[in-house]
C-alpha positions in Angstrom: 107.9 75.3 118.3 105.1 72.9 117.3 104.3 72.2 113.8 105.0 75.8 112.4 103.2 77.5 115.7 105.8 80.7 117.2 106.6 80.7 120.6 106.6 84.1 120.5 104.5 86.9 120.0 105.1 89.6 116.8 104.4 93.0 117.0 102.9 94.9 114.3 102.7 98.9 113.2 99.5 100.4 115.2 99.1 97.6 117.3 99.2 98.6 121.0 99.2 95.0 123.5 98.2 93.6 126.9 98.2 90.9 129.0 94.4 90.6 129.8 91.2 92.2 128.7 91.3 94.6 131.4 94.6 96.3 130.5 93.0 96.6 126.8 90.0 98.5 128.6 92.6 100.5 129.9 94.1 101.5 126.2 90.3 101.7 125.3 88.9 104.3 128.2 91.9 106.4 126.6 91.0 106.5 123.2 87.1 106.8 123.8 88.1 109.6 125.7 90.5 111.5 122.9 87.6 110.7 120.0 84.5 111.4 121.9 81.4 110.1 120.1 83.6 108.4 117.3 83.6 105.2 118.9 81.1 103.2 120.1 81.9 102.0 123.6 78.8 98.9 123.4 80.6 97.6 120.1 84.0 97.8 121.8 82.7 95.5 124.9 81.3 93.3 122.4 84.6 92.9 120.6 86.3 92.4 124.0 84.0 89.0 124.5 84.6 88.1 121.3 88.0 87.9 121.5 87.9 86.8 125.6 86.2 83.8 123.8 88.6 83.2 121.3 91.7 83.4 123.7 90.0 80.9 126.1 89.1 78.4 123.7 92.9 78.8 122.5 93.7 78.2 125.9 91.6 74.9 125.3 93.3 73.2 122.6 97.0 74.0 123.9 97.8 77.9 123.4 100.2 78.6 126.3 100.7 82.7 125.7 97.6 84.6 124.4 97.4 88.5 124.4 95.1 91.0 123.4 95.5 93.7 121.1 94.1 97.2 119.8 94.8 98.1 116.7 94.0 101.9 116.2 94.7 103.7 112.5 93.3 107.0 111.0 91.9 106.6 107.6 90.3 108.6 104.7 87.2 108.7 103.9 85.6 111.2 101.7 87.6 113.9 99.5 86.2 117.1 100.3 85.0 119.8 97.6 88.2 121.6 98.5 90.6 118.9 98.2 91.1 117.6 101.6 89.9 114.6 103.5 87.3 113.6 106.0 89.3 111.5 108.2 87.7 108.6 110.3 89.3 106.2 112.6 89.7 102.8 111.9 89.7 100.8 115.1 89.7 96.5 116.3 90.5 94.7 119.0 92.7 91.6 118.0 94.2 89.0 119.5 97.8 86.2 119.4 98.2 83.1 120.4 101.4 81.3 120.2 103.5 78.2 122.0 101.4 75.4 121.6 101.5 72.6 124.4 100.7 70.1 121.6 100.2 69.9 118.7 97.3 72.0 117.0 95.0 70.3 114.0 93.3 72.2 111.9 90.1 71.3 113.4 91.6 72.6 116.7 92.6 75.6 114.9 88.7 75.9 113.7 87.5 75.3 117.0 89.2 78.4 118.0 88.0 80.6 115.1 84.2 79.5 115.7 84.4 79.9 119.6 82.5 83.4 119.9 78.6 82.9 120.5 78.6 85.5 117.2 81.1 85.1 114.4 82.5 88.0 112.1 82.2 88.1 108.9 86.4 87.3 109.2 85.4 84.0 111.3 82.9 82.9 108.9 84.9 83.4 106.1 88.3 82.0 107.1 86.0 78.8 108.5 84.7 78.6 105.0 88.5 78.7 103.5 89.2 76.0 106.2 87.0 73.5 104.3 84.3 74.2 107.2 80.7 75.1 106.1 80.2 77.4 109.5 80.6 76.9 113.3 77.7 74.2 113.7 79.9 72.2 111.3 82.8 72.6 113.2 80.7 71.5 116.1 79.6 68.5 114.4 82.7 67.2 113.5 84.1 67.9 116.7 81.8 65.3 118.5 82.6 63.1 116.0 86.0 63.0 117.4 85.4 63.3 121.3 89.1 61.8 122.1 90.7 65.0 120.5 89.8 66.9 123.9 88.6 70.0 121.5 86.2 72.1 122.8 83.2 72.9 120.8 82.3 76.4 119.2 79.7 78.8 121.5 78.5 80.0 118.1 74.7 80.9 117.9 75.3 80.4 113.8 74.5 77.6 112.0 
């Protein structure tokens, strides 16, 4: 293990996994089908990049095992007039990386949060708690340091 990095992957409740982005599809077709016109198959291609984007810039600063996730959980959300509940479901594709090559700075680690062309509010806020204004500052400071190796951020932020 490198500097606090697993090298290997945890498993959590309502998290179902893959290997690539095309198994995930796989897991997604299935659940588009049970919840017809619940879930928005454009969104869920756009999540797939996202995290496709992530993984490979992962890849980039040393990441030897990435895998893709979808995390599916029903959830309340409105209290009917006779007592029972509107239920919704809650759904995200999410990703691991784990077994570093070398070891990972944080601005390696940033590098990686900032790599989608369009952050999430999540990206733009953990960035933020990094000490990192947005992706174009991660950027920035990344050609300040070209002998890292770190790939910049695709962001269109910033």
């Amino acid at each position: 293990m490198r500097a606090g990095w697993s090298t290997k992957f945890r498993d959590f409740p309502d998290v179902t996994w893959a290997g690539t982005l095309d198994d995930l599809r796989v897991f997604m077709v299935e659940l588009i089908d049970e919840h017809r016109g619940r879930i928005d198959d454009g969104f869920f291609e756009q999540q797939l990049r996202h995290a496709d984007e992530q993984a490979t810039a992962a890849r980039a600063v040393g990441f030897s095992k990435v895998r893709y996730g979808l995390l599916v959980r029903p959830c309340k959300i409105a209290r009917r007039a006779d007592g029972t509940w509107d239920r919704s479901l809650f759904w995200q594709v999410c990703m691991q990386y784990v077994a570093p090559t070398r070891p990972v700075t944080k601005l390696a680690y940033a590098a990686v949060v900032a790599a989608p062309r369009l952050l999430s509010d999540g990206d733009a806020s953990a960035l933020r708690v990094m000490g990192y204004r947005d992706a174009a500052d991660v950027a920035r400071r990344i050609r300040q340091r070209p002998a890292l190796g770190i790939p910049e951020p695709n962001s269109e932020l910033g």
